[in-house]
Chimera marker file (.cmm) of the C-alpha trace (Angstrom):
<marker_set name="trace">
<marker id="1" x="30.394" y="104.923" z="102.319" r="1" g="1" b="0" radius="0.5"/>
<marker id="2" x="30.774" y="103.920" z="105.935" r="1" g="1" b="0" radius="0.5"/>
<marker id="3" x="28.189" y="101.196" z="105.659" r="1" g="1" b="0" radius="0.5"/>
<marker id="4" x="29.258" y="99.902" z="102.437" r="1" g="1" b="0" radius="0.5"/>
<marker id="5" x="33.028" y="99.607" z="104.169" r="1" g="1" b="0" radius="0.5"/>
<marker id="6" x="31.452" y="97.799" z="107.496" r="1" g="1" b="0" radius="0.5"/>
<marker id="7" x="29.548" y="95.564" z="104.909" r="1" g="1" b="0" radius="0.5"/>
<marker id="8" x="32.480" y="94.631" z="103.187" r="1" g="1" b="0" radius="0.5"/>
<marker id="9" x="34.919" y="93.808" z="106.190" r="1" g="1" b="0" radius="0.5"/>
<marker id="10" x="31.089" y="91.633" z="107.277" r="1" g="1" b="0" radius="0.5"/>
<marker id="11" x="31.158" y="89.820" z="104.036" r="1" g="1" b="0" radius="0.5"/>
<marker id="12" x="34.953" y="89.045" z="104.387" r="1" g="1" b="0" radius="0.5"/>
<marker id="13" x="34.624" y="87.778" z="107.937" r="1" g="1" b="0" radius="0.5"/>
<marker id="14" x="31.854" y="85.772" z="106.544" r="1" g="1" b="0" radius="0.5"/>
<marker id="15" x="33.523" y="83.859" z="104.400" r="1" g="1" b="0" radius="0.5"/>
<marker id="16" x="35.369" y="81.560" z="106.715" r="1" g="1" b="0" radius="0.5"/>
<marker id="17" x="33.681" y="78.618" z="108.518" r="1" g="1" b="0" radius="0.5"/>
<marker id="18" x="33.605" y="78.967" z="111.609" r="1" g="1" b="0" radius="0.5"/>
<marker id="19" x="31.635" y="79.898" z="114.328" r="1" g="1" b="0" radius="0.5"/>
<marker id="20" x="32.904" y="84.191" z="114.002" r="1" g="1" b="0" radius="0.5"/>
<marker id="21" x="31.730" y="83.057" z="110.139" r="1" g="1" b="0" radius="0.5"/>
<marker id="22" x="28.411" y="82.129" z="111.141" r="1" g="1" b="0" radius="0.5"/>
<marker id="23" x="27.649" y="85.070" z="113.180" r="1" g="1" b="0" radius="0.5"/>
<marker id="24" x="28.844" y="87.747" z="110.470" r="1" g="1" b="0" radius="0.5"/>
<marker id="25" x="26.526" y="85.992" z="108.311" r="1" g="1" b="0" radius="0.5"/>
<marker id="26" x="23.741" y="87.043" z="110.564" r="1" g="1" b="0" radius="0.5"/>
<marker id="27" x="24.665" y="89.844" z="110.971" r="1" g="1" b="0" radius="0.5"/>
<marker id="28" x="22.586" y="92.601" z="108.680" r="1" g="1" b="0" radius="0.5"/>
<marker id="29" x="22.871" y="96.630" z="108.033" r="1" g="1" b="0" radius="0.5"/>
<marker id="30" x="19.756" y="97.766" z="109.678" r="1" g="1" b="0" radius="0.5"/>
<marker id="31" x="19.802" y="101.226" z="108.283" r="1" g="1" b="0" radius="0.5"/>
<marker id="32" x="18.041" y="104.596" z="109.686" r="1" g="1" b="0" radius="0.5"/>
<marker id="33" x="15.008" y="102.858" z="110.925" r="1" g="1" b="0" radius="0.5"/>
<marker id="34" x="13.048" y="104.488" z="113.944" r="1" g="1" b="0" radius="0.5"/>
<marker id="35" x="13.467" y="104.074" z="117.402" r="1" g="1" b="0" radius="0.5"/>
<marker id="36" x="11.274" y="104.825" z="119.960" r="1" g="1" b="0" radius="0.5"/>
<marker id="37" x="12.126" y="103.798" z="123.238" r="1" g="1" b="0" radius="0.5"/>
<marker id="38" x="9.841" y="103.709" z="126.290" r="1" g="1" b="0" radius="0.5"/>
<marker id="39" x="10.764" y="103.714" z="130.367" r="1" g="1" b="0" radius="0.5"/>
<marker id="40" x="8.235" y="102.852" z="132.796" r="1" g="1" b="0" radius="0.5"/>
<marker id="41" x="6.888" y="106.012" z="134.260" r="1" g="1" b="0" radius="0.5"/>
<marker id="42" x="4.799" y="105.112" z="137.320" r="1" g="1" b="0" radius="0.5"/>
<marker id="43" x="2.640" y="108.169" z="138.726" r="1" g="1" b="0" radius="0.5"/>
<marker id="44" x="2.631" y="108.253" z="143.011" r="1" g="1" b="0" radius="0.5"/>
<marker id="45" x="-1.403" y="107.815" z="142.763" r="1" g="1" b="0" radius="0.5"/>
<marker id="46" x="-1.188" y="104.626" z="140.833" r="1" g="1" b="0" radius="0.5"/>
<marker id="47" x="2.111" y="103.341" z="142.665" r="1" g="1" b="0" radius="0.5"/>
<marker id="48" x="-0.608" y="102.412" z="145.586" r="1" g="1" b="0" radius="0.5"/>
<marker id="49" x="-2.624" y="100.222" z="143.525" r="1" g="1" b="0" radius="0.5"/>
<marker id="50" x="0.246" y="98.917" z="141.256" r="1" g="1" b="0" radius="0.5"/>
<marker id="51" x="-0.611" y="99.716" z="137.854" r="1" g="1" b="0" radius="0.5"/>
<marker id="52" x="2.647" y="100.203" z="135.248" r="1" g="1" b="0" radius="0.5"/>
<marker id="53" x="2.301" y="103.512" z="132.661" r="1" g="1" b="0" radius="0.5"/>
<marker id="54" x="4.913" y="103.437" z="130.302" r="1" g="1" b="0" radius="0.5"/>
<marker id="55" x="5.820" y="106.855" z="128.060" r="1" g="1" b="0" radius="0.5"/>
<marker id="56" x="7.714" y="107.860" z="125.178" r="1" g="1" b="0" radius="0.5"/>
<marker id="57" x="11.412" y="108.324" z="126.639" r="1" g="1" b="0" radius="0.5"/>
<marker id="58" x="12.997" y="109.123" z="122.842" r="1" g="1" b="0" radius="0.5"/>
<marker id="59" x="13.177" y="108.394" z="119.584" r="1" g="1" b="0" radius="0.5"/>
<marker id="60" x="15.463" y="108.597" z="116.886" r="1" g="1" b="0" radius="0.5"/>
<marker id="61" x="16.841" y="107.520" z="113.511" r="1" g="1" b="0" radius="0.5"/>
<marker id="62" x="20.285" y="106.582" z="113.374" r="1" g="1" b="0" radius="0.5"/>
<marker id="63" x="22.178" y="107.274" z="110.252" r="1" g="1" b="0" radius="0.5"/>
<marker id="64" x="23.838" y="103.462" z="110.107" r="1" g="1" b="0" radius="0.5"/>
<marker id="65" x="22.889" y="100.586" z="111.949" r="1" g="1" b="0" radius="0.5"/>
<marker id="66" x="24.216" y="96.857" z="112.087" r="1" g="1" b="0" radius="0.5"/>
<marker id="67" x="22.387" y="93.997" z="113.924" r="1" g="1" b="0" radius="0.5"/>
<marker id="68" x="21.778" y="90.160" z="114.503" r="1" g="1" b="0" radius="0.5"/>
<marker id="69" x="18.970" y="89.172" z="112.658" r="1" g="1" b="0" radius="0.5"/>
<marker id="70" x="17.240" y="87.794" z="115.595" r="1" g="1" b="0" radius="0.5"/>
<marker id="71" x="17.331" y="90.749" z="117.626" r="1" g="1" b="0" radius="0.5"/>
<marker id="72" x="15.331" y="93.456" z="118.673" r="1" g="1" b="0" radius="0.5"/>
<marker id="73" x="17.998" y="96.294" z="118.289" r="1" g="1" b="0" radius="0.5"/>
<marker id="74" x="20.836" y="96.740" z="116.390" r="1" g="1" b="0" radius="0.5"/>
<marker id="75" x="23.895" y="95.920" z="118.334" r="1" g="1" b="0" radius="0.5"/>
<marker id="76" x="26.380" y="99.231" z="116.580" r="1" g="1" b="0" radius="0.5"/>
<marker id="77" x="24.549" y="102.464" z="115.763" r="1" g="1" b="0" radius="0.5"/>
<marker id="78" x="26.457" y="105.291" z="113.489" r="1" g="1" b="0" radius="0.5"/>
<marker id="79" x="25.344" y="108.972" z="114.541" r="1" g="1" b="0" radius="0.5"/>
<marker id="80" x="27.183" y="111.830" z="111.337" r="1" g="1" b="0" radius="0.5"/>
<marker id="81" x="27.389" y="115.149" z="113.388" r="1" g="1" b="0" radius="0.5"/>
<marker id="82" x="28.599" y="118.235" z="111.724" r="1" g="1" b="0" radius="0.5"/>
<marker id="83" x="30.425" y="120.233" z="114.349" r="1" g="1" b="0" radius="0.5"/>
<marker id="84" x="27.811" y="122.559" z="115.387" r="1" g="1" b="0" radius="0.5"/>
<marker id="85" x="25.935" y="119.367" z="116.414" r="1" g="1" b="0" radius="0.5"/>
<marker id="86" x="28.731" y="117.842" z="117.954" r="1" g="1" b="0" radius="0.5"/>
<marker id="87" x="27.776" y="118.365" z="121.665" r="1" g="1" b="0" radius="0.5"/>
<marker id="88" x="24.476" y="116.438" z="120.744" r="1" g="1" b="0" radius="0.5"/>
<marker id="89" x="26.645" y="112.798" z="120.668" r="1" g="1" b="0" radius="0.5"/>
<marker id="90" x="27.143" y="112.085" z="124.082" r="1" g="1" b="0" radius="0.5"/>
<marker id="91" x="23.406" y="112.600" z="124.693" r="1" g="1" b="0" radius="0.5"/>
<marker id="92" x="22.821" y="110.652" z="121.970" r="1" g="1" b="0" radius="0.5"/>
<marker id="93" x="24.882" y="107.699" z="122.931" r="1" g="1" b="0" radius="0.5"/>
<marker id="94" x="23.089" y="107.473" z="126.442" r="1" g="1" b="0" radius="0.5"/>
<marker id="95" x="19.362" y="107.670" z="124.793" r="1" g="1" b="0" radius="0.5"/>
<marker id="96" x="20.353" y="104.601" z="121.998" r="1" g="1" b="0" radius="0.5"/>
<marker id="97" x="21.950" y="102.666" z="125.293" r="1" g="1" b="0" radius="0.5"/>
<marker id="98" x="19.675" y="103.438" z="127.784" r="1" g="1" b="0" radius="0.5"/>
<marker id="99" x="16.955" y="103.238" z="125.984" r="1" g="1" b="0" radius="0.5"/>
<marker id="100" x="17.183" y="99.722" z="124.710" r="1" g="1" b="0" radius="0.5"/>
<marker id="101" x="18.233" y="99.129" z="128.044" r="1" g="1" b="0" radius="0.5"/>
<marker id="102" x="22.010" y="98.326" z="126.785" r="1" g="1" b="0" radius="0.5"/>
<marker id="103" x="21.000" y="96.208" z="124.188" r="1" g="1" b="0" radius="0.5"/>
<marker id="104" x="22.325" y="98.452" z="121.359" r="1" g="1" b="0" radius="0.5"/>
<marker id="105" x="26.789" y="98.014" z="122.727" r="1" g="1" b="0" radius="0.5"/>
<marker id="106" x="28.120" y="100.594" z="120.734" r="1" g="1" b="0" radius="0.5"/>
<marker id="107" x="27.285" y="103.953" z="119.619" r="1" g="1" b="0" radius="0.5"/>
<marker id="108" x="29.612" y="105.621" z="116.791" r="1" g="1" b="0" radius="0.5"/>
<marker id="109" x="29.370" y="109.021" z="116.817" r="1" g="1" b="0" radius="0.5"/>
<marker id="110" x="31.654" y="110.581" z="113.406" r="1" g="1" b="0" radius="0.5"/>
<marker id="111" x="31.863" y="114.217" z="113.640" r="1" g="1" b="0" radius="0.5"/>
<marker id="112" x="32.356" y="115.468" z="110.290" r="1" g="1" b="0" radius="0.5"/>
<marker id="113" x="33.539" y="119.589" z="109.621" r="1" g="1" b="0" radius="0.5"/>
<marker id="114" x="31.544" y="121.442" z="107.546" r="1" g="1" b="0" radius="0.5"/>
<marker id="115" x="33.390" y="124.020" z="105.105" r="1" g="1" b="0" radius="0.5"/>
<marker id="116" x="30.600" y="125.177" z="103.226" r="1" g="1" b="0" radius="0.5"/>
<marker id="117" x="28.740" y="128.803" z="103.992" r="1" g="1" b="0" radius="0.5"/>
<marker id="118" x="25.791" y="128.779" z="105.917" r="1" g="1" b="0" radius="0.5"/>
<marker id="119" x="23.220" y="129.769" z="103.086" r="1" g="1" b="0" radius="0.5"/>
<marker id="120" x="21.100" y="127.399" z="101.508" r="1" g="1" b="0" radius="0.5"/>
<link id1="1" id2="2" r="1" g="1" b="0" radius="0.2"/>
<link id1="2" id2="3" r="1" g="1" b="0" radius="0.2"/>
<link id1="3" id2="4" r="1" g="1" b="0" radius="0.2"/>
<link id1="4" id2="5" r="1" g="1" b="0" radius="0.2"/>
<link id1="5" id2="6" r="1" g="1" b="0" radius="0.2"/>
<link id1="6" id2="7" r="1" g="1" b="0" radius="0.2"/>
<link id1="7" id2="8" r="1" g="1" b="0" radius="0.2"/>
<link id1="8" id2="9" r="1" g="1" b="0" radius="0.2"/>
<link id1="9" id2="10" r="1" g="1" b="0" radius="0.2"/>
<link id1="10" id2="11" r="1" g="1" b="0" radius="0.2"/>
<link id1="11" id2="12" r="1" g="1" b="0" radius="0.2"/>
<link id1="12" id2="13" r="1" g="1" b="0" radius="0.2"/>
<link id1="13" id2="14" r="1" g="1" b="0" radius="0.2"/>
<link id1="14" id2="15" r="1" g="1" b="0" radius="0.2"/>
<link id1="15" id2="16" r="1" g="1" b="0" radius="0.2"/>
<link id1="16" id2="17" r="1" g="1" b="0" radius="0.2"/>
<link id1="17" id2="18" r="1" g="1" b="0" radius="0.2"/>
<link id1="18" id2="19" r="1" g="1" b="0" radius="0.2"/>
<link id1="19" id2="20" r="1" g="1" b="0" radius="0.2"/>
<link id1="20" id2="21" r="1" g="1" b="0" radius="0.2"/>
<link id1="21" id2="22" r="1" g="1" b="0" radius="0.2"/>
<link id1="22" id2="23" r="1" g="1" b="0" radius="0.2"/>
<link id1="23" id2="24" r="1" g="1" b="0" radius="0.2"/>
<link id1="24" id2="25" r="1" g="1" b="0" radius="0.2"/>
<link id1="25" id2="26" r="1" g="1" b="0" radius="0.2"/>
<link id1="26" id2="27" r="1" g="1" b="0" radius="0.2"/>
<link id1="27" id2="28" r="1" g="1" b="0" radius="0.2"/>
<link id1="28" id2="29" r="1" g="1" b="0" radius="0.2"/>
<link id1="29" id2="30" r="1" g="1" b="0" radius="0.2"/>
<link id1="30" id2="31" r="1" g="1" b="0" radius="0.2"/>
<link id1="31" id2="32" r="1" g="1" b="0" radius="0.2"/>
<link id1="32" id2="33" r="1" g="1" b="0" radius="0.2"/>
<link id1="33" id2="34" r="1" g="1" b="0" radius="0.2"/>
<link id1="34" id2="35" r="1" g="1" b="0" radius="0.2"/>
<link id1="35" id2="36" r="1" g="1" b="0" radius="0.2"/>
<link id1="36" id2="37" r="1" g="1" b="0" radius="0.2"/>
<link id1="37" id2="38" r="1" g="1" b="0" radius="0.2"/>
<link id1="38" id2="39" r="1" g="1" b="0" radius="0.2"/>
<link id1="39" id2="40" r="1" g="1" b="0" radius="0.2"/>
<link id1="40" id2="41" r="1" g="1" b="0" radius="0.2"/>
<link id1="41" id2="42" r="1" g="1" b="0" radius="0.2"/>
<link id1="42" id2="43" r="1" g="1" b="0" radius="0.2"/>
<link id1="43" id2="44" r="1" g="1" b="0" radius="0.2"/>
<link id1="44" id2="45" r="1" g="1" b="0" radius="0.2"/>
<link id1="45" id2="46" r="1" g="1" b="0" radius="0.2"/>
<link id1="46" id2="47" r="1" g="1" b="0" radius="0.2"/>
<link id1="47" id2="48" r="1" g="1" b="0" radius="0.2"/>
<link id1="48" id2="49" r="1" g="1" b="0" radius="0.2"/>
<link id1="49" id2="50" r="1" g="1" b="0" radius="0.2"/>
<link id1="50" id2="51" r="1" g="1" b="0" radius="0.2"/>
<link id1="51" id2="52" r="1" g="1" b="0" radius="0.2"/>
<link id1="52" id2="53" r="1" g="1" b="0" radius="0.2"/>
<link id1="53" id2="54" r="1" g="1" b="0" radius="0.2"/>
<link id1="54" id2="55" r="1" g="1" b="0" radius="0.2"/>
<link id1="55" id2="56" r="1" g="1" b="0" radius="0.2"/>
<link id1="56" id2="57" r="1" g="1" b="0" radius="0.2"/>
<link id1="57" id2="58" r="1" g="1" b="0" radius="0.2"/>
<link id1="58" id2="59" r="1" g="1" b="0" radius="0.2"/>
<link id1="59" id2="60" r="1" g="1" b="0" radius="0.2"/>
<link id1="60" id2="61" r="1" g="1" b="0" radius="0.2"/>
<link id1="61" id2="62" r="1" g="1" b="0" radius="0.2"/>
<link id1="62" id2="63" r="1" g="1" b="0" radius="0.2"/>
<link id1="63" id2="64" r="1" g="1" b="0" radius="0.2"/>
<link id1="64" id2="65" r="1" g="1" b="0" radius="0.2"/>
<link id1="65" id2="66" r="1" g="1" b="0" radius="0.2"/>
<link id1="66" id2="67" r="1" g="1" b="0" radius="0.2"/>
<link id1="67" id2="68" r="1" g="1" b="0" radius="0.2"/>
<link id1="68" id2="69" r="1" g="1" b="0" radius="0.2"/>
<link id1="69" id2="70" r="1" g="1" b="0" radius="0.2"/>
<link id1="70" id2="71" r="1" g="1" b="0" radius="0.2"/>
<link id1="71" id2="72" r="1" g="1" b="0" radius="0.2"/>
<link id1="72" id2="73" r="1" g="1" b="0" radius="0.2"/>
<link id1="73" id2="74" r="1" g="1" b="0" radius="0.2"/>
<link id1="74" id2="75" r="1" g="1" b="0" radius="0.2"/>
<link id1="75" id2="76" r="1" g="1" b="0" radius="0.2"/>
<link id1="76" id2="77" r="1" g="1" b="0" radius="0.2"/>
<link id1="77" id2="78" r="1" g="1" b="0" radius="0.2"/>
<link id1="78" id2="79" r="1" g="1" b="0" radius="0.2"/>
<link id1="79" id2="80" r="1" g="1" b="0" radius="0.2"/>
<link id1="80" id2="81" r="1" g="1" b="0" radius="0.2"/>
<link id1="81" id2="82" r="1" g="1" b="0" radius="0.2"/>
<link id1="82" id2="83" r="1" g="1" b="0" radius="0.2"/>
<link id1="83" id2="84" r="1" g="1" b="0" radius="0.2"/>
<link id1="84" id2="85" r="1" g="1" b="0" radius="0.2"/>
<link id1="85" id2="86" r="1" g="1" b="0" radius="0.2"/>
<link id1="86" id2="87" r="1" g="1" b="0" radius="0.2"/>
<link id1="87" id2="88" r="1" g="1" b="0" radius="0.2"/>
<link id1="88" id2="89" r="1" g="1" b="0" radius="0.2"/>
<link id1="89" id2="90" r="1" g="1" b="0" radius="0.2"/>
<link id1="90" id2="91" r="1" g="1" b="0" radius="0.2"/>
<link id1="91" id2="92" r="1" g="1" b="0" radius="0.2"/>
<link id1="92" id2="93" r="1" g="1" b="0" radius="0.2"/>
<link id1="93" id2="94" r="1" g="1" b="0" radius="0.2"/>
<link id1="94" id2="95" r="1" g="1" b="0" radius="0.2"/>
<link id1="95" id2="96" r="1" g="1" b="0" radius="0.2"/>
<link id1="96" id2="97" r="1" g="1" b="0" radius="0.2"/>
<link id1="97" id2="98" r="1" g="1" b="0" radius="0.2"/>
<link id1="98" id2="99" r="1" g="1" b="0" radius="0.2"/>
<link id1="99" id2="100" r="1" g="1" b="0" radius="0.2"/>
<link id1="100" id2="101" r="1" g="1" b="0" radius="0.2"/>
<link id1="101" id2="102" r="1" g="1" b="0" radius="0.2"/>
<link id1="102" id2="103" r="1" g="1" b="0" radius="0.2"/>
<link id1="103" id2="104" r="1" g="1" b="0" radius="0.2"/>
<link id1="104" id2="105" r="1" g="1" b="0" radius="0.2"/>
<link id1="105" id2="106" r="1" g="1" b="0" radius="0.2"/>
<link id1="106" id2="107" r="1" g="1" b="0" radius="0.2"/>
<link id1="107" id2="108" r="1" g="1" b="0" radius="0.2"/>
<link id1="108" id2="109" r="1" g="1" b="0" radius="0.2"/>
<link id1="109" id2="110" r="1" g="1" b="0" radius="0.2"/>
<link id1="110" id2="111" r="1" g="1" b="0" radius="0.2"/>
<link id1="111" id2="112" r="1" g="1" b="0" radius="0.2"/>
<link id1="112" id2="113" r="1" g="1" b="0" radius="0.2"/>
<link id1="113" id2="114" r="1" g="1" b="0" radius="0.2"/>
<link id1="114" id2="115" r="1" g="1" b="0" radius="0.2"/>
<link id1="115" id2="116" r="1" g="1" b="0" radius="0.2"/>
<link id1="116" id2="117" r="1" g="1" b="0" radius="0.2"/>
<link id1="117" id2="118" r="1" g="1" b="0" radius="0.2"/>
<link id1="118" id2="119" r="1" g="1" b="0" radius="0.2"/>
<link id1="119" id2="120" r="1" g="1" b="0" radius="0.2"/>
</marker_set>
């Protein structure tokens, strides 16, 4: 419901002709896809002779994401937390920016209560 309610205040935006018009246009829900993002990880042996190893730093799947179509990363990423996974957004946040080294702006996080019992 989120999405479709960022989608719709896109579409409105888009409407118009000028230049705010044209970017909403490009502008596209990216969804949940995965993100994997790497940081250059260079060991002290090879630091002598220069040579770059990169590693996994994280990876995740947002639960809504908007971005330009020509860009790597989505520029707003959602994050739905129910409370007992509410300390987990700030850490969040910080992997999605850092990560895409602050190409992904914002990070949403909604923390939503949960009500029901605790039995499947």
């Amino acid at each position: 419901m989120v999405d479709a309610a960022i989608k719709a205040q896109l579409d409105t935006f888009a409407n118009g002709a000028d230049l705010a018009a044209d970017f909403a246009r490009s502008i596209l829900p990216t969804g949940s896809r995965r993100m994997q993002f790497e940081q250059e990880d260079v060991d002290e042996k090879e630091e002598a002779i220069d040579i770059d190893l990169h590693r996994p730093l994280s990876q995740h799947e947002p639960d809504i994401s908007f971005g330009h179509r020509d860009a790597k990363w989505p520029g707003v990423v959602i994050e739905v937390s129910y409370s007992q996974k509410k300390k987990d957004l700030p850490r969040l946040a910080d992997d999605y920016i850092m990560g895409s080294d602050g190409n992904i702006k914002t990070v949403i996080g909604l923390d939503i209560e949960y009500r029901g019992t605790q039995t499947a």
